[in-house]
Each structure stands twice: as C-alpha cells, then as structure tokens.
Backbone as a ProteinNet text record, in pm:
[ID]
protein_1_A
[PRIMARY]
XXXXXXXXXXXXXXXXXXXXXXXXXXXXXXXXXXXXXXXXXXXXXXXXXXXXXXXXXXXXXXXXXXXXXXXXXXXXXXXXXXXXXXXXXXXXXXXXXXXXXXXXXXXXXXXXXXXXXXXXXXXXXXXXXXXXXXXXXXXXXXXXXXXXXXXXXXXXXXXXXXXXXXXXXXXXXXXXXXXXXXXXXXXXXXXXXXXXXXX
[TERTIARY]
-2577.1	-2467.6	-2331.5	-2323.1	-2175.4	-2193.5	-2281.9	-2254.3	-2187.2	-2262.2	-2233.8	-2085.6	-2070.3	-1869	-1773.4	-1857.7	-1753.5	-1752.1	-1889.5	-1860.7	-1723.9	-1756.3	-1650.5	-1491.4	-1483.5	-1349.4	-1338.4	-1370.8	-1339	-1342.5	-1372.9	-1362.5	-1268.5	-1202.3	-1066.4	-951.9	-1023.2	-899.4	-892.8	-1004.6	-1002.3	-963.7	-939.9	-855.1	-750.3	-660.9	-532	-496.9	-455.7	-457.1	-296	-243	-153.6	-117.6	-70.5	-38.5	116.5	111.4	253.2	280.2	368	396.3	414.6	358.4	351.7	377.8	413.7	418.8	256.9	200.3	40	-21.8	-68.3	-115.4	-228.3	-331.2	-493.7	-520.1	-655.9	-743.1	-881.4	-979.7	-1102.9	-1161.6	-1254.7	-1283.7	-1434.1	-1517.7	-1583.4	-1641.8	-1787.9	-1859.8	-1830.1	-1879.5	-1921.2	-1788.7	-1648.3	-1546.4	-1498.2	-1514.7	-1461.3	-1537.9	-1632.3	-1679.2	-1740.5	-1638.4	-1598.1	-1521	-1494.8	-1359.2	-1299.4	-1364.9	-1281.1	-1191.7	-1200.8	-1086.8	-1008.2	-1078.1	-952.4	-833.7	-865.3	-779.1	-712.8	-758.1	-696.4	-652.2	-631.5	-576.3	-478.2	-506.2	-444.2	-380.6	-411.3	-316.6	-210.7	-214.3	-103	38.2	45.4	183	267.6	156.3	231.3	193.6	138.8	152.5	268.7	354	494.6	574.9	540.1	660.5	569.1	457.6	397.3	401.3	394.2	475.2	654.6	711	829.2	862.7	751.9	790.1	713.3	632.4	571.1	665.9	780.5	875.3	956.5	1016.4	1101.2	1072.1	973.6	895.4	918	941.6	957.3	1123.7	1156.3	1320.2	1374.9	1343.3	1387.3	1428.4	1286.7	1290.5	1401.9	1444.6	1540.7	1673.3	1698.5	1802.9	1836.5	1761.1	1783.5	1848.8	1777.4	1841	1959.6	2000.6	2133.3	2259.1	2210.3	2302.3	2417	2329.3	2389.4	2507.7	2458.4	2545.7	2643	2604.7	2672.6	2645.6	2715.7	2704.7	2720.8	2840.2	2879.5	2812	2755.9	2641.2	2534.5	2435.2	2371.8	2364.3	2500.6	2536.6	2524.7	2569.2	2592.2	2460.3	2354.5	2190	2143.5	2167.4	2121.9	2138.4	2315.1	2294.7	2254.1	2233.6	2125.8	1992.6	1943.5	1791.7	1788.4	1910.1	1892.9	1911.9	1990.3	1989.9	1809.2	1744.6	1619.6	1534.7	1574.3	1487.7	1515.1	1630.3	1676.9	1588.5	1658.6	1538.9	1425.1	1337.1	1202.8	1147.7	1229.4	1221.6	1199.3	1327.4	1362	1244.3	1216.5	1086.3	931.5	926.3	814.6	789.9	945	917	930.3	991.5	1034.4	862.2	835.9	709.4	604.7	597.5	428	422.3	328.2	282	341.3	432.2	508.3	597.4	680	717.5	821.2	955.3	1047.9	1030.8	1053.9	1037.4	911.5	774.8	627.5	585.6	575.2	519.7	368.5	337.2	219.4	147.1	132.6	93.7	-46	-54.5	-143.8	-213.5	-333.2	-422.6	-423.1	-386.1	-423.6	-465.9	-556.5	-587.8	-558.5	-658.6	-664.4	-799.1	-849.8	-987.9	-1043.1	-908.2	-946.9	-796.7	-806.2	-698.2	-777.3	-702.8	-705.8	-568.9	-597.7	-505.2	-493.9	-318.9	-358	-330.9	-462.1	-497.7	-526.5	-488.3	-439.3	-615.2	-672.3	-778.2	-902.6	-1001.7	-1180	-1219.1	-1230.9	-1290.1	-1410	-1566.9	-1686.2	-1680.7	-1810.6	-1834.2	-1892.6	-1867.5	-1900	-1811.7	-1732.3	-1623.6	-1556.1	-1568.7	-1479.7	-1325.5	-1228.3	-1079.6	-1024	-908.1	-839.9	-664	-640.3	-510.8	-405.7	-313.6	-159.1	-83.8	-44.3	61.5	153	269.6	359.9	431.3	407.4	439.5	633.2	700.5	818	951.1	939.9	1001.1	976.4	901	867.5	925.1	917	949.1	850.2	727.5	632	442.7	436.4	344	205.4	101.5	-67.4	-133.8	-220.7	-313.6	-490.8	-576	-676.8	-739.4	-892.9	-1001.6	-1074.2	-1114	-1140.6	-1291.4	-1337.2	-1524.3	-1466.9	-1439.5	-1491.2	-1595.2	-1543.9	-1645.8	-1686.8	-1538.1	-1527.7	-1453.6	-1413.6	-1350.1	-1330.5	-1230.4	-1268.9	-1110.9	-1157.6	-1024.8	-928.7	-781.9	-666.2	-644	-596.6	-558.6	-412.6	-339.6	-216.9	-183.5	-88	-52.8	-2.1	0.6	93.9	-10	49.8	-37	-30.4	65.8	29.7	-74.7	-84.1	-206.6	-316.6	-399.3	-509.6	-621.9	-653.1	-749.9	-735.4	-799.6	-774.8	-889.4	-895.9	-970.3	-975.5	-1091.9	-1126.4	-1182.3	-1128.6	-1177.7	-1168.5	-1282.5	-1292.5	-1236.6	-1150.1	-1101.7	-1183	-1200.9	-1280.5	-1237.5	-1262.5	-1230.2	-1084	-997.3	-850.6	-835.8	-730.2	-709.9	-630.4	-695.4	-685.2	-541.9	-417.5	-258	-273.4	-297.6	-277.5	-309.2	-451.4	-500.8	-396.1	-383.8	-315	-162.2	-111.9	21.5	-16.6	-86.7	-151.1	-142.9	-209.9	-256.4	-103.3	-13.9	92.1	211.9	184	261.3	180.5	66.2	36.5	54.4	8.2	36.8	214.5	323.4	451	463.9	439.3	408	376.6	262	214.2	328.2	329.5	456.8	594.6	628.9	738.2	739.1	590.7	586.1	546.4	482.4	434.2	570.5	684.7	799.1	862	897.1	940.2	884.2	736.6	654.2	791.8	762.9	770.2	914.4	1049.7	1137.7	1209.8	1094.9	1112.5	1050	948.7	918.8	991.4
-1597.5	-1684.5	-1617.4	-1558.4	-1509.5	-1413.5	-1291.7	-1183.2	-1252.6	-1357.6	-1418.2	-1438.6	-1527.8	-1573.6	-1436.5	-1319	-1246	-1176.2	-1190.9	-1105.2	-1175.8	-1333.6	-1423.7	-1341.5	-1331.5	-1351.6	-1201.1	-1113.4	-965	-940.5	-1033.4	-1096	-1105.1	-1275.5	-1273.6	-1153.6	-1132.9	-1006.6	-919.3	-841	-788.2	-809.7	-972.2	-1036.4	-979.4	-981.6	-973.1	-826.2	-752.9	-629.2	-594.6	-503.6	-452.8	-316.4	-309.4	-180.6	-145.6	12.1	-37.5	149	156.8	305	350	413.3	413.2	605.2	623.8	728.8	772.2	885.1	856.4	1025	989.9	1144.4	1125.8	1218.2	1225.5	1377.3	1392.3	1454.9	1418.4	1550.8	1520	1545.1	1415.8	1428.2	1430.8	1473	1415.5	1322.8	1272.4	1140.4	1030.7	1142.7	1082.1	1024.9	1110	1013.7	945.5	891.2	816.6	673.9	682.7	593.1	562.1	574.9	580	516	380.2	257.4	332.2	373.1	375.5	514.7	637.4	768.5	703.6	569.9	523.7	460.7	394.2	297.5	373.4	447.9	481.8	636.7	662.9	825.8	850.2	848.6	868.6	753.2	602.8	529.1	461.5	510.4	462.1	499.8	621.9	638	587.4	563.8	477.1	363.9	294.7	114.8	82.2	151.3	131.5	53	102.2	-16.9	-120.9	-120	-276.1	-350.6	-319.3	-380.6	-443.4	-361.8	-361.6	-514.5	-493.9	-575.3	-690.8	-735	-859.4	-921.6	-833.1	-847.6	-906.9	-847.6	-904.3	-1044.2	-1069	-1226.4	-1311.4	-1300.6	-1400.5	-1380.1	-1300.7	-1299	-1357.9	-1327.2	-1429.7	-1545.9	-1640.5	-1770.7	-1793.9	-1725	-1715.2	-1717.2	-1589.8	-1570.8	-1691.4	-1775.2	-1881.6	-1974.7	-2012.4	-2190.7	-2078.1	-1924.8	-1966.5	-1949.7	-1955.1	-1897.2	-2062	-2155	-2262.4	-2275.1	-2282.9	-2280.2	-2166.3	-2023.5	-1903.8	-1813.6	-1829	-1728.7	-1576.4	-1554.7	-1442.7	-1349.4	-1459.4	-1342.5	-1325.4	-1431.8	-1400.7	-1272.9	-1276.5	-1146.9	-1030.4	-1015.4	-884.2	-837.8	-938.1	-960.9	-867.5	-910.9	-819.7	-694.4	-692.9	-529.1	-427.2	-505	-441.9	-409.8	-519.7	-514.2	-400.7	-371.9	-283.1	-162.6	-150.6	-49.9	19.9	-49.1	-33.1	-12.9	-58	-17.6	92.6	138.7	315.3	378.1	377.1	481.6	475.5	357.7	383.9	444.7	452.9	483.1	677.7	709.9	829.1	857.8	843.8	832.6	895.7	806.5	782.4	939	939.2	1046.1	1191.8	1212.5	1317.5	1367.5	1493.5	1538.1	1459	1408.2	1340	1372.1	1345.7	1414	1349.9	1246.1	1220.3	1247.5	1303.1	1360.6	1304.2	1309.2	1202.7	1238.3	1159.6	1191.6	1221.5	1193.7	1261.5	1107.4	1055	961.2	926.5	854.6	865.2	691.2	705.4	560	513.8	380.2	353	193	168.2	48.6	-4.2	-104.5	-140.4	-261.1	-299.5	-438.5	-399.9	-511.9	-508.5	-451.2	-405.2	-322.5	-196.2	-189.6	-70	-30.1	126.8	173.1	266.2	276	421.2	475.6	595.8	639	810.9	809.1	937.5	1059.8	1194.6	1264.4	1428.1	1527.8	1643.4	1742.3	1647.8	1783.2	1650.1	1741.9	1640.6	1600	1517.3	1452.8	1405.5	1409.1	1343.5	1242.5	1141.2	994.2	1063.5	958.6	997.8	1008.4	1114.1	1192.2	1107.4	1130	1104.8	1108.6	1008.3	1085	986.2	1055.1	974.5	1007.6	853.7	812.1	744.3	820.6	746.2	708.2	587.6	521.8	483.7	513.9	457.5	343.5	244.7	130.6	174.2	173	249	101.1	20.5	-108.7	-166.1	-167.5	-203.9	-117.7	19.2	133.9	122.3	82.6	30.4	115.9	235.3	310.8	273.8	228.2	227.1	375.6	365.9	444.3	415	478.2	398.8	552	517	621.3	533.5	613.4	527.4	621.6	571.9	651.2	688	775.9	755.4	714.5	634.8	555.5	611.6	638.2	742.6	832	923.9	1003.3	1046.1	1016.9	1046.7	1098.9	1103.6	1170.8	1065	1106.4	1001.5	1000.1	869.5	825.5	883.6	926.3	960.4	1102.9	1143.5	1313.2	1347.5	1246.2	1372.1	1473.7	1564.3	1732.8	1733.8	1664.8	1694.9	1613	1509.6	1395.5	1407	1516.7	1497.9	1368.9	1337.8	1269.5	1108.9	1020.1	872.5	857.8	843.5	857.2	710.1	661.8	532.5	520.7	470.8	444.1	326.6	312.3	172.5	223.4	132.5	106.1	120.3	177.7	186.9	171.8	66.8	75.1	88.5	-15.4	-13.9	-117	-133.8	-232.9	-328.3	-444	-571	-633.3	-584.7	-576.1	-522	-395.1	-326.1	-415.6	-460	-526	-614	-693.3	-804.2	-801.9	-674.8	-627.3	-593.2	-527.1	-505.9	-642.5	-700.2	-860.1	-889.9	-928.5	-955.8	-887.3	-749.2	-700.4	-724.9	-717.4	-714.6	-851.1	-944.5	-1083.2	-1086.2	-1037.7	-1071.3	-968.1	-855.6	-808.7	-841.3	-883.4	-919.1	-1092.3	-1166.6	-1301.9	-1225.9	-1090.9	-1077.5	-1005.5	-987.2	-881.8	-993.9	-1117.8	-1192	-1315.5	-1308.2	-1328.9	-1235.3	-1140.3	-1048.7	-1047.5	-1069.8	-1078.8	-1255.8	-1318.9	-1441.6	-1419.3	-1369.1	-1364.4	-1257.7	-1161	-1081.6	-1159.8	-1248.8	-1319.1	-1447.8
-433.2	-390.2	-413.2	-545.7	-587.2	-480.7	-425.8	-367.9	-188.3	-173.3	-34.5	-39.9	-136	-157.6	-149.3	-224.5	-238.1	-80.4	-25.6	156.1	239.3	204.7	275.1	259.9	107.3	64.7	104.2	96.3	182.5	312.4	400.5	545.7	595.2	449.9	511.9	454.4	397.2	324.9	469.9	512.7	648.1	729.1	745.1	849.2	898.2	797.1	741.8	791.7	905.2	908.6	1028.7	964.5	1096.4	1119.2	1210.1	1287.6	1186.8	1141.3	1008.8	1017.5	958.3	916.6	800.4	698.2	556.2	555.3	430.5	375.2	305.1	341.9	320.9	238.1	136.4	90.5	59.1	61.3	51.7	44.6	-5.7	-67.2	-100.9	-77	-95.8	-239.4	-260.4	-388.8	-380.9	-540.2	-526.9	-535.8	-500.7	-523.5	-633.3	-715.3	-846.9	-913.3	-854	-932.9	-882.1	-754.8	-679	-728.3	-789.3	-799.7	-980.6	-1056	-1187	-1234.4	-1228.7	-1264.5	-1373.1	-1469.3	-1613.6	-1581.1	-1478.2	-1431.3	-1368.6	-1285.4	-1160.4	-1252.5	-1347.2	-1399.9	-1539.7	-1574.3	-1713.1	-1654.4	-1547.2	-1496.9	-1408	-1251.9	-1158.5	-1090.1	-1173.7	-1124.4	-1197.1	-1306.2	-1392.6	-1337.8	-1299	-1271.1	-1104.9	-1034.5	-948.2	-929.1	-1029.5	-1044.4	-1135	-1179.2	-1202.7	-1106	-954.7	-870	-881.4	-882.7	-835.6	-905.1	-1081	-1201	-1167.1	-1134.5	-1115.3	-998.2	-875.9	-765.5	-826.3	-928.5	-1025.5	-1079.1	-1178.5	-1269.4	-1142	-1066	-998	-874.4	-880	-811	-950.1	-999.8	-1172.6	-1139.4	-1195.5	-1209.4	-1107.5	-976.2	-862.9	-882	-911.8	-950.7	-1039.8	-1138.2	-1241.5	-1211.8	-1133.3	-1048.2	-920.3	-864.4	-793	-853.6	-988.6	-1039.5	-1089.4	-1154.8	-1224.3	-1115	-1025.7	-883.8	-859.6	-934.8	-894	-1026.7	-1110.6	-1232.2	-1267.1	-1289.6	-1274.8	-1168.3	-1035.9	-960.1	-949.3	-1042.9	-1065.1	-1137.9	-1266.4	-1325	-1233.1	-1142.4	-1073.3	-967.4	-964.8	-842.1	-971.6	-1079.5	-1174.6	-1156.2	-1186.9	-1238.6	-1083.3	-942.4	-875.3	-848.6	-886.3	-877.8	-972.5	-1070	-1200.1	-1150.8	-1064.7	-1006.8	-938.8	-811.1	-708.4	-787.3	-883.9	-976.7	-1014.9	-1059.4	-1095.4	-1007.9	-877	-786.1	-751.5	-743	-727.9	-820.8	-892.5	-1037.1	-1004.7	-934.8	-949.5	-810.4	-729.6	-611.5	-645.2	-718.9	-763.8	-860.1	-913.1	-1022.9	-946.3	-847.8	-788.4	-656.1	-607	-522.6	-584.5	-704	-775.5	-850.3	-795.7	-825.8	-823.9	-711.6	-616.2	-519.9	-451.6	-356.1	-203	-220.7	-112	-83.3	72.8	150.8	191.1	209.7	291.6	463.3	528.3	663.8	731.6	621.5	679.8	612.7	754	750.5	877.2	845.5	942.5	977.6	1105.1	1231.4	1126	1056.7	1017.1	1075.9	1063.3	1067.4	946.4	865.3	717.7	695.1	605.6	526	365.9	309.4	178	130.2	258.4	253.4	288	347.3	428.1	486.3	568.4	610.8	724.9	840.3	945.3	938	962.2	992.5	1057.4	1116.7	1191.6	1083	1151	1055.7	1125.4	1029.8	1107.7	1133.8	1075.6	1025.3	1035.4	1113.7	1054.2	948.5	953.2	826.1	865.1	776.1	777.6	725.9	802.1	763	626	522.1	396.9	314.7	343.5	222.3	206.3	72.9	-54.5	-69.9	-62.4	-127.4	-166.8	-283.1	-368.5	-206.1	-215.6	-140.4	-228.9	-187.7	-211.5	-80.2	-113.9	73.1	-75.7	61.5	-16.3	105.3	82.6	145.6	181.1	311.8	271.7	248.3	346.5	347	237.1	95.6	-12.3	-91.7	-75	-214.2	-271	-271.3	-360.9	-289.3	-393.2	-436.8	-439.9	-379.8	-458.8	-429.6	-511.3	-520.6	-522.5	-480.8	-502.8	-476.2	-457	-386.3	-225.1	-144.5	-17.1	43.3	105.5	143.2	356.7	362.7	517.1	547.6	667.7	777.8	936.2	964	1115.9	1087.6	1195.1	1219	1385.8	1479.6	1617.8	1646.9	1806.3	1866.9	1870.2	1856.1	1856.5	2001	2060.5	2158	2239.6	2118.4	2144.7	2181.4	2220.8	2235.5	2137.6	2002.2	1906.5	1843.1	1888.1	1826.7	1699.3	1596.2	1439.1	1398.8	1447	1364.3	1542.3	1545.7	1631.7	1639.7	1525.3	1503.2	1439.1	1452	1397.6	1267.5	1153.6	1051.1	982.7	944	926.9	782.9	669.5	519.2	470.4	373.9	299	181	95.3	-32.4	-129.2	-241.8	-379.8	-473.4	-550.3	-653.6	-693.6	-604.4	-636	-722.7	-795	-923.9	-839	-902.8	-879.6	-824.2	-911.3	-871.6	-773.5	-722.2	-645.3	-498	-504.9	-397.6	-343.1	-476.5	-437.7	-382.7	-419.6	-425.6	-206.4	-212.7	-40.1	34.8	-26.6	50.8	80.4	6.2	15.1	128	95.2	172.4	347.7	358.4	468.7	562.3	481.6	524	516.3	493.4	539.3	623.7	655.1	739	890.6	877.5	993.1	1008.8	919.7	1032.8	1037.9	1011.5	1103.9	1176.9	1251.5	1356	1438.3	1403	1481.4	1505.6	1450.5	1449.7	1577	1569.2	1648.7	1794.1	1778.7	1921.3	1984.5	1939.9	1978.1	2009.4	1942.2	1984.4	2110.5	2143.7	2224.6	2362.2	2383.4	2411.1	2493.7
[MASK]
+++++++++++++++++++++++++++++++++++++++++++++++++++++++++++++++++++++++++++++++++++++++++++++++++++++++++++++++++++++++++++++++++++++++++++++++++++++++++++++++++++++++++++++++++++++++++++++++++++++++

C-alpha cells in the first residue's frame, strides 16, 4: 500500500513540469555512489544547499517583514536591503569556484523527478551522474545524482547542445525536492500567466 501512495505522489510531482533555462553542470559517476544516501548527504551537497537554506530563512522572515511594514516601515525597508545584501554574497559564494559558468546556460525539461536536457556529447541509458542546476531567476543551487533514461537527437539546429538527454533524480534531499516543487509550480502559473496575456 505505502509503495502504491508513494507511485501516486511522484506522479503528481511529475506532473508538475516546464520548459525553463537553468545553469546546468554534470558528470559521470559511478554506480555504486550514486546510489549511497550517506556520500550524497554528508559530501557533495552541503555546499550548495546553502541558498536553499537561505531561500527557507527568507519565506519566514517575509512573514515578519509583512506585519512590521505596517507599524515600522522604514526599518522594514533597512531589513530588505540587508536581505538583498545576503543574497549577493551567496550568489558570489556559490559561483566563486564551482562548476558553474555565467552565460552557459542550457534549454531544459524539469520536474521534481526528473530533468532533460540539451547535451553536447552521448550519453547511455544507464549512466550514472552527479548534477548541479543552478536555478538562475532563484540564485538558488541543488545538487543531486540522476540515472539516464534516453539519449537522442535534438530537434533543434544548435550545434553546441546536439543531443536531448533524459534523467531520473536519485537520491536528492528532501529540501532540495521540495525547494524544486516550488520553484517549478511558480514557474509554470507565470508562464501559464503569460500564455493567457499574450492571448
């Protein structure tokens, strides 16, 4: 029964998917650590679940920053540019020696389960790799490990990304997911916003 509930609830997580442009780095790993919770969580993702901490902290402070907006506005305004302050640094933090690129960004498919995306080189159904996106309209970093599923020809003429490459999620931490879910679901109502007003 629990295994049935949990197919449902990764269904609708799958639901949830859009056409987006992310900052994207990968590598092939192997098997065996891709599929090792205690390397994923105590290693290679500590240092960029810092923004997703950061974008938690600041969904609380919000609320905070709302009621004192009525009573002290002025500090309220000090309080944000302290925030935007912090979001600089972590922005700076995050791109300063990692493996992301300014301006190398790449056409992606995403859920909270999965990702395609365009890709310069073959990849086999099977392989293994540890991924970093960096969500760019967020500033906000995950990391996880993902299994190819496909790999085929891209639809498009751009000559740097030949190919469209198709992976399931492994073993990403729980924030992280949820930090995805979120972004994808506002995501998608203001694209589905945008449809309607172009419309």
């Amino acid at each position: 029964m629990d295994n049935i509930n949990t197919t449902k609830s990764e269904d609708r997580r799958g639901f949830f998917r859009i056409d987006d442009e992310v900052n994207l780095f990968y590598k092939k790993i192997d098997a065996k650590l891709a599929e090792e919770p205690h390397h994923v969580s105590d290693n290679i993702l500590n240092s960029c679940s810092l923004t997703t901490a950061l974008e938690t902290v600041s969904e609380e402070s919000n609320l905070l920053l709302y009621r004192l907006e009525k009573s002290m506005p002025e500090v309220a305004d000090y309080l944000r540019i302290v925030d935007k302050k912090i979001d600089l640094l972590a922005q700076a933090i995050m791109m300063q020696g990692s493996d992301f690129k300014e301006n190398n960004t790449r056409n992606v498919n995403i859920s909270a389960t999965g990702i395609a995306f365009d890709c310069e080189e073959i990849l086999k159904e099977g392989d293994y790799l540890e991924i970093k996106i960096l969500l760019i309209s967020y500033m906000t970093a995950i990391v996880t490990y993902g299994k190819v599923i496909y790999c085929k020809n891209s639809q498009s003429d751009n000559s740097q990304y030949p190919y469209v490459v198709g992976v399931n999620f492994i073993n990403m931490k729980d924030e992280d997911r949820e930090m995805l879910i979120k972004y994808v679901v506002k995501e998608q109502l203001h694209q589905i916003r945008d449809k309607k007003q172009i419309s």
